[in-house]
MARKOLDREN-346707 format. One record per atom (N, C-alpha, C): residue number from 0; residue in three letters; atom name; x, y, z. Coordinates in nm, 3 decimals, padded with zeros to 5 digits. Layout:
N
   pos   code   site      east     north        up
   NUM    ALA     CA         X         Y         Z
...
END
This chain:
148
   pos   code   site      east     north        up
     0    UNK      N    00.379   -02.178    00.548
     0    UNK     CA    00.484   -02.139    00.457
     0    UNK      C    00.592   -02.064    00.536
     1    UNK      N    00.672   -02.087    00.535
     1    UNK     CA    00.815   -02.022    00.562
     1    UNK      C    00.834   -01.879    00.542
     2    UNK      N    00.860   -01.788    00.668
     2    UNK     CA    00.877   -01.679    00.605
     2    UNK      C    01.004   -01.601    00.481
     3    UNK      N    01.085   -01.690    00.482
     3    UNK     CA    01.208   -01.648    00.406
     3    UNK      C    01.146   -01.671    00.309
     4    UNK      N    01.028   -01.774    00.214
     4    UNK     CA    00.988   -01.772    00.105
     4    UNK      C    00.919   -01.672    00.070
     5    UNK      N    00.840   -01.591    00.170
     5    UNK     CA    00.757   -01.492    00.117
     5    UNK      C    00.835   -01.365    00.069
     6    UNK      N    00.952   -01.393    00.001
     6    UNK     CA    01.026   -01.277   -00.034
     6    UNK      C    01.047   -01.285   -00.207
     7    UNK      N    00.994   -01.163   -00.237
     7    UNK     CA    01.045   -01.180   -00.395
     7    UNK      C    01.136   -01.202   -00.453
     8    UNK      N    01.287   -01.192   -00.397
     8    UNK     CA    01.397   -01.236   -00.458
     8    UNK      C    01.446   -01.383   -00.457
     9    UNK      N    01.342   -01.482   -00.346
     9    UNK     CA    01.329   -01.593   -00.329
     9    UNK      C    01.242   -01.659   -00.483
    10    UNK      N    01.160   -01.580   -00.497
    10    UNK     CA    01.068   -01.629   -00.622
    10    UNK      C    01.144   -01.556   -00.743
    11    UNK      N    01.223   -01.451   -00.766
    11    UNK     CA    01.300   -01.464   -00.882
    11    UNK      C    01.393   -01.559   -00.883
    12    UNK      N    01.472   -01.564   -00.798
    12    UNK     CA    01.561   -01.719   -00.797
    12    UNK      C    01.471   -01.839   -00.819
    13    UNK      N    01.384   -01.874   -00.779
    13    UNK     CA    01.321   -01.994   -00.839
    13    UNK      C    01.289   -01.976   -00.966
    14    UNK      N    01.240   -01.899   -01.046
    14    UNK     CA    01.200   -01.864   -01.150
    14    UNK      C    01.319   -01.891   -01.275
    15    UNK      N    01.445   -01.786   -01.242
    15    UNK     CA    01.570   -01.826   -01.271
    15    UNK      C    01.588   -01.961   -01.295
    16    UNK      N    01.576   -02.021   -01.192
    16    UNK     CA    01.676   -02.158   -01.175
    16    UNK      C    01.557   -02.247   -01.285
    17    UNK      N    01.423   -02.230   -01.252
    17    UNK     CA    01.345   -02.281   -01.359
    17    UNK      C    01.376   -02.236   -01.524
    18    UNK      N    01.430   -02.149   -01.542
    18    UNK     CA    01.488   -02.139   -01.684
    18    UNK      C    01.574   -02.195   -01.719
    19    UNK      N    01.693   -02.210   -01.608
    19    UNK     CA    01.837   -02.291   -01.654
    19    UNK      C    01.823   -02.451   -01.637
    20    UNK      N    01.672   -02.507   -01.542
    20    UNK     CA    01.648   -02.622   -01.587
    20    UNK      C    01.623   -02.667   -01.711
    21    UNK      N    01.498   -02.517   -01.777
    21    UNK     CA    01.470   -02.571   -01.896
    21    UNK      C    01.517   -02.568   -01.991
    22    UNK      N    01.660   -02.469   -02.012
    22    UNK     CA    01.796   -02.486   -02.104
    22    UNK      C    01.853   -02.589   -02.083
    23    UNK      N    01.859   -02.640   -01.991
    23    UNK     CA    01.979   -02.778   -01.966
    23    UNK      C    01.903   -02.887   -02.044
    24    UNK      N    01.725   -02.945   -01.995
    24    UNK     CA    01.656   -03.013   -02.045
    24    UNK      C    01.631   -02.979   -02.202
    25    UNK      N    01.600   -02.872   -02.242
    25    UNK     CA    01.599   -02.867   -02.394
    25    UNK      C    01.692   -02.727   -02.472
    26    UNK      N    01.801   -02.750   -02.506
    26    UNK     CA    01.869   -02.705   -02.535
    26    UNK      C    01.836   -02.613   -02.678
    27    UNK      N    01.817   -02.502   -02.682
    27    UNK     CA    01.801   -02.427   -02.825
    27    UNK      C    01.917   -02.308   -02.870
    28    UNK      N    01.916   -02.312   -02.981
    28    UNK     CA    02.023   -02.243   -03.055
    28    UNK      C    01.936   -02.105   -03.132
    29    UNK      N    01.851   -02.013   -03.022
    29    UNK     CA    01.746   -01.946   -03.148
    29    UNK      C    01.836   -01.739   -03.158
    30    UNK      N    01.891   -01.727   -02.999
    30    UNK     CA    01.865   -01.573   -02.994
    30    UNK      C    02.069   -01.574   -03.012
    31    UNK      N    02.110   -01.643   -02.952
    31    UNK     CA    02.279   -01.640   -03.039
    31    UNK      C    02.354   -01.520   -02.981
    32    UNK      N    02.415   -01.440   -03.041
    32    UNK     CA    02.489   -01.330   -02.996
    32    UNK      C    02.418   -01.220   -02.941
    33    UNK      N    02.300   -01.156   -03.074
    33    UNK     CA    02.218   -01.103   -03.043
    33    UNK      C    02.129   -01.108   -02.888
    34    UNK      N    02.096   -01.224   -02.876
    34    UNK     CA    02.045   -01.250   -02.697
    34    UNK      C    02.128   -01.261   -02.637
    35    UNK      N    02.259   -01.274   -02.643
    35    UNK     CA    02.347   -01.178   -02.524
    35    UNK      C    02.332   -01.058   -02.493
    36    UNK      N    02.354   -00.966   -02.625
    36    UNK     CA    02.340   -00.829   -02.599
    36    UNK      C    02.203   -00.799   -02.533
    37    UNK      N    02.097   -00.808   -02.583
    37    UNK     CA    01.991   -00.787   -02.561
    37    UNK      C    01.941   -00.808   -02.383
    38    UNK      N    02.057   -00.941   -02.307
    38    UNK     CA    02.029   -00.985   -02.165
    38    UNK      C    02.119   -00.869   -02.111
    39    UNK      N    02.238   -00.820   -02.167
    39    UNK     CA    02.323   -00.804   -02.123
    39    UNK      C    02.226   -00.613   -02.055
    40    UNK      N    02.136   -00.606   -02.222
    40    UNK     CA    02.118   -00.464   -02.215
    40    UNK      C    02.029   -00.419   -02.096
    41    UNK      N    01.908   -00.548   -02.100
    41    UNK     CA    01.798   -00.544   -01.968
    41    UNK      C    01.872   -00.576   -01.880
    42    UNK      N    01.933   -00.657   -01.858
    42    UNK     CA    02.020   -00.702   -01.653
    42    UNK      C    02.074   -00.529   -01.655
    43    UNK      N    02.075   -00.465   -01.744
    43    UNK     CA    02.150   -00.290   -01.703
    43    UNK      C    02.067   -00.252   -01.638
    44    UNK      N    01.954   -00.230   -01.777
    44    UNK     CA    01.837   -00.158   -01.694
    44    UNK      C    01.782   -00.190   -01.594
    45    UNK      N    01.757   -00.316   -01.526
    45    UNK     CA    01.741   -00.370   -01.412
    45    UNK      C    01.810   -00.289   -01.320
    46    UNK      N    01.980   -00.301   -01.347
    46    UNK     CA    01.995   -00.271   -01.227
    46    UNK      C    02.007   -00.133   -01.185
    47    UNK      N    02.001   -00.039   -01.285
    47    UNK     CA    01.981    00.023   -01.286
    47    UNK      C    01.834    00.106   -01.228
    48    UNK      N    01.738    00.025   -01.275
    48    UNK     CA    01.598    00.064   -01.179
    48    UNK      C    01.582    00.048   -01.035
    49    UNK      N    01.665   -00.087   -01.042
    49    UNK     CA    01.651   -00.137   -00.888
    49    UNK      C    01.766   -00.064   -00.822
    50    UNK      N    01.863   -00.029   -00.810
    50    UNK     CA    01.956    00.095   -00.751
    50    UNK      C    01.897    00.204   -00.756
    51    UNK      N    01.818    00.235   -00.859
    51    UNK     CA    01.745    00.364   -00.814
    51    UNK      C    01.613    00.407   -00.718
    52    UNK      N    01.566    00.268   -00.715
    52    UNK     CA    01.403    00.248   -00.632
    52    UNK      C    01.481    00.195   -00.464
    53    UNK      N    01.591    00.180   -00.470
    53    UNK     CA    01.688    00.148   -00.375
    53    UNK      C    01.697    00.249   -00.286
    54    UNK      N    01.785    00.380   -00.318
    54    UNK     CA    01.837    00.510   -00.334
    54    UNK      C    01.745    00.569   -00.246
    55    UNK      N    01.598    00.584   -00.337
    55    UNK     CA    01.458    00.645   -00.331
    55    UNK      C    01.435    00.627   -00.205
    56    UNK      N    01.421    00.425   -00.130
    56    UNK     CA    01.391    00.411    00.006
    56    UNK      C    01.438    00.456    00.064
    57    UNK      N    01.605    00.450    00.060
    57    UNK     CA    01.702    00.489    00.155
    57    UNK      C    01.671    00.638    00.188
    58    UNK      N    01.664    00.701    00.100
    58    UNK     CA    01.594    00.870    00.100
    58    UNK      C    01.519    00.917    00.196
    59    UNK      N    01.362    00.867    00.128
    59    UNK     CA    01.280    00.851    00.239
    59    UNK      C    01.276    00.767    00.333
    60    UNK      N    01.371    00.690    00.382
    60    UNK     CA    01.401    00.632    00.518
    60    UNK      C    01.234    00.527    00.536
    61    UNK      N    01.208    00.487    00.409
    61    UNK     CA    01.099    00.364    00.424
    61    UNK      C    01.142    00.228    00.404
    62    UNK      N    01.058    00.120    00.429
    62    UNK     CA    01.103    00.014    00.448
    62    UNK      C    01.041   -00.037    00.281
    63    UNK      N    01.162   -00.152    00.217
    63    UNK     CA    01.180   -00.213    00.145
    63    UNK      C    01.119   -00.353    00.125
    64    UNK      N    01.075   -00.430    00.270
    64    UNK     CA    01.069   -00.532    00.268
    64    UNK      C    00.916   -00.511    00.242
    65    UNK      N    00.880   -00.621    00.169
    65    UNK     CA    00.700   -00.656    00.132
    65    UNK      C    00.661   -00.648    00.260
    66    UNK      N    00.492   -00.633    00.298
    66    UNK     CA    00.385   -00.660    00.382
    66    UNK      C    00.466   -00.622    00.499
    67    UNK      N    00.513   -00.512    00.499
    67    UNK     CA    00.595   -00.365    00.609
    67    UNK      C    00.494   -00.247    00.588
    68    UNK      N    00.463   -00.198    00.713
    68    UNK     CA    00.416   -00.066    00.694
    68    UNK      C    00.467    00.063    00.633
    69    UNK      N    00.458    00.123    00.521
    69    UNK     CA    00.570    00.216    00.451
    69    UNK      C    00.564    00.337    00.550
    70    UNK      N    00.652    00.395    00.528
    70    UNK     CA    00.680    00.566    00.609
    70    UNK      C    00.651    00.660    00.511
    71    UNK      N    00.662    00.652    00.374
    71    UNK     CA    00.658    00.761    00.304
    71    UNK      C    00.637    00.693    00.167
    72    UNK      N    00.575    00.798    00.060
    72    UNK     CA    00.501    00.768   -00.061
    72    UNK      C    00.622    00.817   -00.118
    73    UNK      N    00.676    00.686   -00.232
    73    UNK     CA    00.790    00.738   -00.281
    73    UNK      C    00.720    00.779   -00.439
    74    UNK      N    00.742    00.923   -00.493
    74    UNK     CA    00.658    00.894   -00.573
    74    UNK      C    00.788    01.009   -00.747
    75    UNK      N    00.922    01.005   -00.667
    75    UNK     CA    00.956    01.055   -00.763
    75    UNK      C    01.099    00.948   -00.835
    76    UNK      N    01.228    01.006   -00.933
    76    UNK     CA    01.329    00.947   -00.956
    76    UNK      C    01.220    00.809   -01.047
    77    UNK      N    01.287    00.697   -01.021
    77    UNK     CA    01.249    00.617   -01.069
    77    UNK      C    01.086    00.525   -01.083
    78    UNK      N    01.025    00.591   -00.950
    78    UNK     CA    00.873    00.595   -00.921
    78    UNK      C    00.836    00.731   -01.009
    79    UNK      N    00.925    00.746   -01.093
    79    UNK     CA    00.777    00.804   -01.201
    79    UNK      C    00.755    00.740   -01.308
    80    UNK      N    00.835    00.645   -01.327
    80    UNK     CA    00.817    00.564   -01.437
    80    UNK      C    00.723    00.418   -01.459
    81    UNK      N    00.749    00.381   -01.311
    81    UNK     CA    00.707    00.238   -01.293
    81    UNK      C    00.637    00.287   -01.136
    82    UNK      N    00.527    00.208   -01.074
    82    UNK     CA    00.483    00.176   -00.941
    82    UNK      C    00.584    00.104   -00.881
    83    UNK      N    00.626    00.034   -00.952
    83    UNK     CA    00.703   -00.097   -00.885
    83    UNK      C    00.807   -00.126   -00.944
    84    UNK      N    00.908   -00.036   -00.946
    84    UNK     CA    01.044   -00.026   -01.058
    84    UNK      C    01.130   -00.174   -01.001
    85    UNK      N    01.150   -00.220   -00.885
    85    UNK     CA    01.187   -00.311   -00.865
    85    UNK      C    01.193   -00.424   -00.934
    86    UNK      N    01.001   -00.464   -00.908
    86    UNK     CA    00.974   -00.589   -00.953
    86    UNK      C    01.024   -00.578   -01.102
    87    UNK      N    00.969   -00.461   -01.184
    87    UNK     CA    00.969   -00.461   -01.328
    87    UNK      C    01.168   -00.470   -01.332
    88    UNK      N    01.240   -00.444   -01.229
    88    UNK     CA    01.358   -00.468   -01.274
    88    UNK      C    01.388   -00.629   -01.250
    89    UNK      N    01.317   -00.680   -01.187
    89    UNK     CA    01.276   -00.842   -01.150
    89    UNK      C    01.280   -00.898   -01.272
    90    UNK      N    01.168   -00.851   -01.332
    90    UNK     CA    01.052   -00.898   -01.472
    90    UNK      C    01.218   -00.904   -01.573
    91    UNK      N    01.300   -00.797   -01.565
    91    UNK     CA    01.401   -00.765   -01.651
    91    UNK      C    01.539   -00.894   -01.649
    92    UNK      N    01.564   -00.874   -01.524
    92    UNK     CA    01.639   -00.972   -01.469
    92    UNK      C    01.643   -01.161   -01.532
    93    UNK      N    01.474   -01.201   -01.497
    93    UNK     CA    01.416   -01.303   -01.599
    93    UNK      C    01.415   -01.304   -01.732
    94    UNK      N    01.423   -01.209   -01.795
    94    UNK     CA    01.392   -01.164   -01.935
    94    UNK      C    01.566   -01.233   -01.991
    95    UNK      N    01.608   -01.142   -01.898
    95    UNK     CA    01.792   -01.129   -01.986
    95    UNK      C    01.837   -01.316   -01.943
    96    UNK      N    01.804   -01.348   -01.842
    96    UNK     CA    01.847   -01.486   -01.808
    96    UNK      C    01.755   -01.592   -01.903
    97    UNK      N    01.688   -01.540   -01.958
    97    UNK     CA    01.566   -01.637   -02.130
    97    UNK      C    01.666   -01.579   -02.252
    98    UNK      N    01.718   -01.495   -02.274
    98    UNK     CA    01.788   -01.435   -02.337
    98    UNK      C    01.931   -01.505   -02.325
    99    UNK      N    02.013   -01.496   -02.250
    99    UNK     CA    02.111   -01.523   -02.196
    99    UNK      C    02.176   -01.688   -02.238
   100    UNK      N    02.066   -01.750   -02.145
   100    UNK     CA    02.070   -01.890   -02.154
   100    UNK      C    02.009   -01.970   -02.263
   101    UNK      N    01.959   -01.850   -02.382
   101    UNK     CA    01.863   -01.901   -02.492
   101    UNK      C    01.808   -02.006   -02.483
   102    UNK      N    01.699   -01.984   -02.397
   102    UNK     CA    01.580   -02.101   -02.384
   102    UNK      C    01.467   -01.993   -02.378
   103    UNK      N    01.385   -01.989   -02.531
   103    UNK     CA    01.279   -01.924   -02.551
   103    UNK      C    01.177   -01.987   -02.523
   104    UNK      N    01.165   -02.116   -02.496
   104    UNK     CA    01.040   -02.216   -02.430
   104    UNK      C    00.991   -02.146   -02.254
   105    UNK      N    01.131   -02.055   -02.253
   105    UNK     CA    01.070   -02.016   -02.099
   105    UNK      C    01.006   -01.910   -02.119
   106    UNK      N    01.008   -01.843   -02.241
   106    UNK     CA    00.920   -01.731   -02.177
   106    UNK      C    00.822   -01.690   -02.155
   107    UNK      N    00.739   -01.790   -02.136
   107    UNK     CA    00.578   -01.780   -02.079
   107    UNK      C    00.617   -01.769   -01.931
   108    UNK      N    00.739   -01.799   -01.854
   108    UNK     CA    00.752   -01.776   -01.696
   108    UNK      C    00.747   -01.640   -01.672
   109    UNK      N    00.799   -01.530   -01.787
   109    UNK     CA    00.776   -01.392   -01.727
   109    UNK      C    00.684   -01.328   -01.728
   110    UNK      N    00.574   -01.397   -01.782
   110    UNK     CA    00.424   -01.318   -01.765
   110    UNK      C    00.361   -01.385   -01.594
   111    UNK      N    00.385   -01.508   -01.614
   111    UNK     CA    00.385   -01.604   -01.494
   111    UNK      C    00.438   -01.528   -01.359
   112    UNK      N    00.547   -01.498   -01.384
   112    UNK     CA    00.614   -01.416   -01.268
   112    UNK      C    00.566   -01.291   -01.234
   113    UNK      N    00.496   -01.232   -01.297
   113    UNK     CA    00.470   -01.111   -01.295
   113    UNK      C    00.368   -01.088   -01.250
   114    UNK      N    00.259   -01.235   -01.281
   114    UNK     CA    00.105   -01.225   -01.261
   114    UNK      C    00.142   -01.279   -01.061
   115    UNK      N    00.226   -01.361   -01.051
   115    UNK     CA    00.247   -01.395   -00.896
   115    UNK      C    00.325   -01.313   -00.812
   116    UNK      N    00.381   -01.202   -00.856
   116    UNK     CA    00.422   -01.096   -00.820
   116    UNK      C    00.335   -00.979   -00.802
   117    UNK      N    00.213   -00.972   -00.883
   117    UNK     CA    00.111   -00.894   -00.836
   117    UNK      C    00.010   -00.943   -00.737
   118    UNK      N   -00.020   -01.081   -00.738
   118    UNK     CA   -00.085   -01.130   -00.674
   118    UNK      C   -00.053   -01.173   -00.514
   119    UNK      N    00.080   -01.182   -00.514
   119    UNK     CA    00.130   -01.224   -00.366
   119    UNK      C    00.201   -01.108   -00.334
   120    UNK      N    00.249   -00.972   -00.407
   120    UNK     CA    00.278   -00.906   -00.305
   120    UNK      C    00.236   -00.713   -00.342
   121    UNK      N    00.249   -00.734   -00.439
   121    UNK     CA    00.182   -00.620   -00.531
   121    UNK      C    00.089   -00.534   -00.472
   122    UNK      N   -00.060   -00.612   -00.517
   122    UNK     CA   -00.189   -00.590   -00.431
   122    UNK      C   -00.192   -00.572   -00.307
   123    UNK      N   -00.094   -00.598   -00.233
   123    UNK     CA   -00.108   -00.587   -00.075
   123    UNK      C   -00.022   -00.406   -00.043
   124    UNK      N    00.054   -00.428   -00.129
   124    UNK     CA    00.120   -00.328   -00.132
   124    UNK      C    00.054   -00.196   -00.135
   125    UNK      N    00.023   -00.156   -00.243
   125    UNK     CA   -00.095   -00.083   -00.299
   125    UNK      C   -00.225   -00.073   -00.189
   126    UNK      N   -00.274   -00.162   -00.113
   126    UNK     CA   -00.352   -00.147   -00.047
   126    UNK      C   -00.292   -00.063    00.071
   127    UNK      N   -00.177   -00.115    00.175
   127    UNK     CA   -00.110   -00.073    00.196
   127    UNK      C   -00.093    00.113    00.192
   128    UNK      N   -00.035    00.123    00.092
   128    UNK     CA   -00.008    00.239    00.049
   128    UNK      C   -00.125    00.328    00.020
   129    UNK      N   -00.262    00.313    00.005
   129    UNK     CA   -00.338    00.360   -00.017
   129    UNK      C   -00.426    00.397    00.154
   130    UNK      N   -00.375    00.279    00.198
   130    UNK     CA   -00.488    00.328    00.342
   130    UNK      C   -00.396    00.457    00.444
   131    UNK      N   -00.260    00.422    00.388
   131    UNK     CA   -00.164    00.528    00.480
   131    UNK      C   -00.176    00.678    00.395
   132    UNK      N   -00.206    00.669    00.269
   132    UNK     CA   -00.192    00.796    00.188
   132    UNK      C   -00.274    00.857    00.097
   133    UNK      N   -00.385    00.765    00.088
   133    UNK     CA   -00.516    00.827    00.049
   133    UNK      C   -00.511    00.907   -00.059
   134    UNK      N   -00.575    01.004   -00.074
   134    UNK     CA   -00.557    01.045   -00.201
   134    UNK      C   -00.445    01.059   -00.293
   135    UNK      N   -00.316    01.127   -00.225
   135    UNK     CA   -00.151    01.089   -00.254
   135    UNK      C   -00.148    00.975   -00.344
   136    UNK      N   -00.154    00.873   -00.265
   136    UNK     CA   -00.142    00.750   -00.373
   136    UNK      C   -00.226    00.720   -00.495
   137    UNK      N   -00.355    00.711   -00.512
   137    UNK     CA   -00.473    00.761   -00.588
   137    UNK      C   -00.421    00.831   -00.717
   138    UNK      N   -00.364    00.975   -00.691
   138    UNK     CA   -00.320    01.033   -00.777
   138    UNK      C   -00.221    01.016   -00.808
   139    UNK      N   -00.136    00.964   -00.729
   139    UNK     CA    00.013    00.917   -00.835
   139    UNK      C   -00.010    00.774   -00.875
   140    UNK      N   -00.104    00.685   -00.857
   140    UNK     CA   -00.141    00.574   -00.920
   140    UNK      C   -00.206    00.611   -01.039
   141    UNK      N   -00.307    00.744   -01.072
   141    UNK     CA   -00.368    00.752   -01.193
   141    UNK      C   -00.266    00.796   -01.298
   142    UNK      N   -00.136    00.876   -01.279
   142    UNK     CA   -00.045    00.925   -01.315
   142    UNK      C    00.045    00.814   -01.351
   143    UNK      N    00.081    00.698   -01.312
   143    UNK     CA    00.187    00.622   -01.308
   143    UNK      C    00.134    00.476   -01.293
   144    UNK      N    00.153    00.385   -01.422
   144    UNK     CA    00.138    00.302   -01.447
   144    UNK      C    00.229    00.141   -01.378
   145    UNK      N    00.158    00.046   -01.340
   145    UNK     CA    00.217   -00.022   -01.225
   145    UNK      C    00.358   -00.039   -01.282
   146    UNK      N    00.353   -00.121   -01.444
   146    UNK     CA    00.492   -00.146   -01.445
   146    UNK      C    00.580   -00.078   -01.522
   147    UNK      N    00.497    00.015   -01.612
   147    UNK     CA    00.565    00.054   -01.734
   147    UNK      C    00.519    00.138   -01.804
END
């Protein structure tokens, strides 16, 4: 596998583009104005999480990229809300583009995305983070729920 694929913003773009296939292929009229607002309101909070879990690295001067050794346990700002404010601004991102493009047939992809987002980079993470910080992480993992 290619390393440029092993990147999560590679698999939200596929994910994406798999929604606007399945609007183009079956066209629905269900969420209307209302699922504008509603995409318009999560792509905020998105980016809003993800500028702030951004911020956080830049702070502690740790690395961003998956399956990187971290420098520091980011564990405040927007890591008190989410483990993984990113992805969940990921999860958000997908949400508003099912919303957006009103194709509610997709939204079984954001549980989908979420479950291959824990599985390919999540878990490694966490492991990761746990062998560098030991109890640290432990306790702000019992404290702070992965996505939400």
């Amino acid at each position: 596998m290619p390393k440029w694929i092993d990147l999560p913003p590679v698999w939200l773009v596929a994910f994406v583009a798999a929604v606007w296939g399945l609007d183009r292929l079956i066209p629905v009229n269900l969420f209307g104005a209302l699922g504008d607002l509603l995409a318009a309101g999560l792509a905020g909070a998105g980016a809003l999480l993800f500028g702030g879990a951004l911020r956080a690295f830049a702070r502690a001067r740790t690395t961003v990229i998956p399956h990187r050794l971290p420098q520091a346990l980011i564990t405040s700002g927007v890591f008190r809300l989410s483990r993984n404010p990113i992805y969940l601004a990921d999860a958000g991102f997908l949400t508003a583009a099912i919303l957006w493009w009103d194709a509610p047939h997709a939204l079984p992809l954001v549980p989908l995305f979420m479950i291959l987002i824990r599985n390919r980079f999540i878990r490694g993470e966490e492991a990761r983070l746990r062998a560098a910080f030991g109890d640290a992480f432990d306790d702000w993992a019992a404290r702070v729920r992965r996505w939400l």
